[in-house]
N, C-alpha and C positions, 0 to 999 in steps of 0.2 A: 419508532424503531430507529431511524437515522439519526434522532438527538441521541440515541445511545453508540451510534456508531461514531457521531462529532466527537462527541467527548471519549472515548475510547483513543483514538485516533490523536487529539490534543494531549492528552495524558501521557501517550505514550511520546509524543513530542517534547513536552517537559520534563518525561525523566531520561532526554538523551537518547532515545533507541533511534532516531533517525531525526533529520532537520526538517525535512517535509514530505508531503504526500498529494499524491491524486487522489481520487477514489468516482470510480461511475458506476454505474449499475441501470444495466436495462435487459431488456428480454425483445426476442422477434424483430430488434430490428428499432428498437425506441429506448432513446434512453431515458430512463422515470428516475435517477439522482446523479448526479456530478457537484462535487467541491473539491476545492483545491486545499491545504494548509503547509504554512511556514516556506520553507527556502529550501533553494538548492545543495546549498551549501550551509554549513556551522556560522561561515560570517556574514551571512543574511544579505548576500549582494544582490542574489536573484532572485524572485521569486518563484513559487513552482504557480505554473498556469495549468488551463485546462489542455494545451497545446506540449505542455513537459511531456518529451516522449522517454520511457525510462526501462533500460536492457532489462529483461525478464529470462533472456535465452538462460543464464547461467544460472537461474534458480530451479531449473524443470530438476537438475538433477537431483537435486536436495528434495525438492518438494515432490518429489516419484519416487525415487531408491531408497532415499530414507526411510518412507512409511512403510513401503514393501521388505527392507531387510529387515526391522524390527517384528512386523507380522511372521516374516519367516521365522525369526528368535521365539517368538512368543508361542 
């Protein structure tokens, strides 16, 4: 399953949707996957580590009112 998430994740790096990424995944308190890919930035100065902390606050809204007002539409 996570070599489909590598490659997903890579793929979408290569057609530009972002420069880099974290990704972890654990339950209860253990994390069971963490990888890093690409950079912080388009010109590859940084790299993203497993230490990249990255603002999430500004996505709730999108990722909660969105789904909710379209179920209202729908």
């Amino acid at each position: 399953m996570w070599n489909a998430v590598d490659k997903l994740l890579s793929n979408a790096m290569t057609n530009g949707c972002f420069p880099g990424c974290a990704i972890s995944a654990g339950q209860r308190g253990k994390v069971f996957y963490q990888k890093t890919f690409g950079y912080l930035t388009p010109s590859q100065l940084r790299p993203v580590t497993a230490e990249t902390r990255y603002d999430a606050g500004s996505l709730t809204q999108v990722l909660a009112t969105m789904p909710l007002a379209l179920k209202a539409m729908e």
